[in-house]
Residue, then its C-alpha position, 0 to 999 in steps of 0.5 A: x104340523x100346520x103350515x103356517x109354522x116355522x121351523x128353526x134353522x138348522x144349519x150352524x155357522x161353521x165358518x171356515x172350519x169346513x172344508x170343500x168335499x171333492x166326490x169321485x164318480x167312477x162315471x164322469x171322474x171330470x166333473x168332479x175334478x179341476x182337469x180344464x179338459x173333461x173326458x167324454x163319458x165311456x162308451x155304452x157297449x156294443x153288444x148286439x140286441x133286439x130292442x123291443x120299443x112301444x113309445x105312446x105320446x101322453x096327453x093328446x086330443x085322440x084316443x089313435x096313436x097312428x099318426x104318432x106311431x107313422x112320424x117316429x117309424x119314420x124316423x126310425x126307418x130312416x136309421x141304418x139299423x134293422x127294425x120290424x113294425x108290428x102291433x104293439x111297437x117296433x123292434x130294433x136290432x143292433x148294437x147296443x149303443x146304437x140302438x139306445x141312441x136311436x131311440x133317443x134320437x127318435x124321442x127327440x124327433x117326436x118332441x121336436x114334432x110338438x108331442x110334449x111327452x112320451x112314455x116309452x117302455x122299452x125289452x132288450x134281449x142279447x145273447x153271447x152263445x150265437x148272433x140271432x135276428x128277430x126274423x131268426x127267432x120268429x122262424x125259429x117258432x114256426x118251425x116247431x109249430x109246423x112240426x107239432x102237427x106232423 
């Protein structure tokens, strides 16, 4: 089909022989509804989990992420919850929905600082038989190292 042709309307004139549909979304029941008091959406969970987060600004003039990487580590740090810097990002322990807000927050916070978009890939890890930090899972490894060569 060539761009410069035209296509019939498809859409009749039913006039008043249609009524409004109302969508229910289990999510966000007030945006659908009339209620002049919307409910807030519900909470994201509590479970606590290791978030492992690489976040890399696109479209820079420098091939280097350093500065970016000291602005959000920064901010990160800044947070209450626990986080560890290594090579290739950070980890973040906490709570769910603390984690995920503060990596929100953090996406903010570099966009506010000029960075016009960001590409962040983002591994959670939870567990419900035992609470183990990431310090606990690295130790954890160790260990076994250490004892293989005994």
């Amino acid at each position: 089909m060539h761009s410069n042709t035209k296509l019939p309307a498809r859409t009749p004139d039913l006039g008043s022989q249609v009524s409004p549909v109302k969508l229910s979304c289990p999510l966000f029941p007030s945006e659908q509804s009339n209620n002049p008091h919307p409910q807030p959406p519900p909470l994201m969970p509590s479970v606590f989990c290791l978030a492992d987060v690489c976040m890399v600004p696109i479209g820079t003039s420098s091939a280097s992420v350093s500065d970016f990487v000291a602005l959000i580590e920064a901010k990160i740090r800044a947070s209450p919850l626990k986080s560890t810097l290594h090579s290739a990002g950070t980890t973040i322990e906490g709570p769910w929905d603390e984690v995920m807000g503060l990596i929100g927050e953090v996406h903010e916070y570099a966009h506010e600082n000029g960075i016009v978009r960001i590409q962040t890939d983002i591994r959670v890890g939870t567990r419900t038989d035992k609470h183990q930090t990431a310090k606990d899972k690295v130790d954890k490894v160790e260990q076994k190292i250490k004892d293989m060569k005994k």
